[in-house]
C-alpha positions as CSV (number, residue, x, y, z in Angstrom):
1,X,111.3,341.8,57.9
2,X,114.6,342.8,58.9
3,X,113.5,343.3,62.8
4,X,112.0,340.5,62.4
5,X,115.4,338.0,61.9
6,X,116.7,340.4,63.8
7,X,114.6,339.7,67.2
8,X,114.5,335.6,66.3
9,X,118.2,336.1,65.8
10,X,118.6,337.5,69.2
11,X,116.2,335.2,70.6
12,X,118.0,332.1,69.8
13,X,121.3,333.9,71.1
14,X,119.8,333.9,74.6
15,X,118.7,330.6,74.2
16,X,122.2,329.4,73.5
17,X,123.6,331.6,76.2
18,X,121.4,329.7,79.2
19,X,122.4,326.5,77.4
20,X,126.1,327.3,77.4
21,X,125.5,327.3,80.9
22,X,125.6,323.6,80.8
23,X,128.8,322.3,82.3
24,X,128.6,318.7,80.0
25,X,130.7,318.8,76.8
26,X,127.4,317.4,75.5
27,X,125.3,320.5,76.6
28,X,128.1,322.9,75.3
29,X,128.3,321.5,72.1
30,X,124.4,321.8,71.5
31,X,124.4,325.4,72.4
32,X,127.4,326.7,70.6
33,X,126.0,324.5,67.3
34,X,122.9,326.0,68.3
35,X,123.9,329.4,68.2
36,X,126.4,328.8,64.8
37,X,123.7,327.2,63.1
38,X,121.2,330.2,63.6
39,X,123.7,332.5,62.8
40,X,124.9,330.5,59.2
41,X,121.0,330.1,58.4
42,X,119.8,333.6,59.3
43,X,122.4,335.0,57.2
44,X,122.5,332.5,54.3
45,X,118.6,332.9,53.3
46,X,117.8,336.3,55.5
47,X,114.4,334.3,56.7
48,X,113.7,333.3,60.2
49,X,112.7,330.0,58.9
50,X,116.4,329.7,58.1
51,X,117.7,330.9,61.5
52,X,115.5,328.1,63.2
53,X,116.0,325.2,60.8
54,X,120.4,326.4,60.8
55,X,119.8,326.8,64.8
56,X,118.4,322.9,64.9
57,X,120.8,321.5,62.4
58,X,123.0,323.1,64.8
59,X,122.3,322.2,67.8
60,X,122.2,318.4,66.7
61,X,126.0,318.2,65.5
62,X,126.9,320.4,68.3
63,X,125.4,317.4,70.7
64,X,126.6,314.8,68.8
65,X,130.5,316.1,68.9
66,X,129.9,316.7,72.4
67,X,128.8,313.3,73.5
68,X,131.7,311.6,71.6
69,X,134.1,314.2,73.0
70,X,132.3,313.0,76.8
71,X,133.0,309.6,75.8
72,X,136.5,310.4,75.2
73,X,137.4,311.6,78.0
74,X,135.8,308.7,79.9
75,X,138.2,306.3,78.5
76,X,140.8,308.2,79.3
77,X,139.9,306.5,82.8
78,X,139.9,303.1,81.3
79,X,137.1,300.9,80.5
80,X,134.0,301.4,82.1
81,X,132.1,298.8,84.7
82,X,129.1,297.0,83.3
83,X,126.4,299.1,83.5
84,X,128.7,302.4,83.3
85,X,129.8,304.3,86.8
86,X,127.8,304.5,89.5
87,X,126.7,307.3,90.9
88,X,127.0,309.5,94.1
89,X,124.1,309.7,96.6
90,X,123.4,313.7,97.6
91,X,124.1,314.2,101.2
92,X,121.7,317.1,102.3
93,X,123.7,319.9,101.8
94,X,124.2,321.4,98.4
95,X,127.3,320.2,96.4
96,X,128.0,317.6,98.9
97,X,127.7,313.7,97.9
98,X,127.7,310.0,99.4
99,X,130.7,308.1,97.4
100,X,128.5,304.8,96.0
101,X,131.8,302.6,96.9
102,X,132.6,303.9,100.9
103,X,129.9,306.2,101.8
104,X,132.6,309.4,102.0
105,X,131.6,312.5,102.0
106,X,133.0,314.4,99.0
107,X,132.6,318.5,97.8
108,X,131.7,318.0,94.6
109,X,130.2,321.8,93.7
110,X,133.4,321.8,91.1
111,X,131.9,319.2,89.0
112,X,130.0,319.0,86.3
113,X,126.8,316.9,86.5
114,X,127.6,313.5,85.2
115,X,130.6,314.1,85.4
116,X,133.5,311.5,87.3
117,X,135.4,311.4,90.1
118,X,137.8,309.4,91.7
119,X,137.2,307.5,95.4
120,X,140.7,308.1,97.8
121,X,140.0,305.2,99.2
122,X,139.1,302.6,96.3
123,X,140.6,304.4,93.4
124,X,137.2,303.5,91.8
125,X,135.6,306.3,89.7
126,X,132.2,307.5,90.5
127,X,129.2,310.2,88.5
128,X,127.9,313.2,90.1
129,X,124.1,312.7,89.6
């Protein structure tokens, strides 16, 4: 039974390792919750059942912190338009986007998806999609 939690345990690591890939707070919160949550659960009850109910629990919060820290740090850019801030059009080469306000080309391989960025020539804020 021990190799058992032991694989699950692992399993759910490597899970939440190709999640913390995710560049959006709200992506990084679920994985590190995900992963703290398998951890707590595998270890409080020493079943797997544990590991995956801690590991969803986790995953949850994790994504709930990270969407309100996401939404903090888009007021810190001010209010946003009705219906939120538009976003970039790709422009056929990887990493490389359409402003939605003057059609300039900007490297955007730096950002996150979803997340903003500011037009030179508008000072209007736009998403990555």
């Amino acid at each position: 039974m021990g190799t058992k939690i032991l694989r699950v345990t692992s399993a759910i690591g490597l899970v939440c390792l190709a999640l913390a890939s995710c560049d959006t707070p709200v992506g990084q919160g679920a994985a590190w919750g995900a992963a703290t949550g398998a951890i707590i659960g595998g270890a409080a009850t020493g079943h797997v059942r544990g590991a995956s109910i801690g590991a969803a629990a986790g995953a949850a919060a994790g994504a709930l912190t990270g969407a309100a820290i996401e939404q903090d740090q888009a007021e810190r850019y001010g209010p946003p338009p009705p219906g939120g801030f538009p976003y970039a059009r790709w422009a056929g080469t990887p990493g490389l986007y359409y402003s939605p306000y003057t059609g300039r080309v900007y490297d955007l391989r730096g950002v996150p998806p979803g997340g903003l960025t500011r037009d030179v020539d508008t000072g209007r804020l736009f998403r990555k999609p």
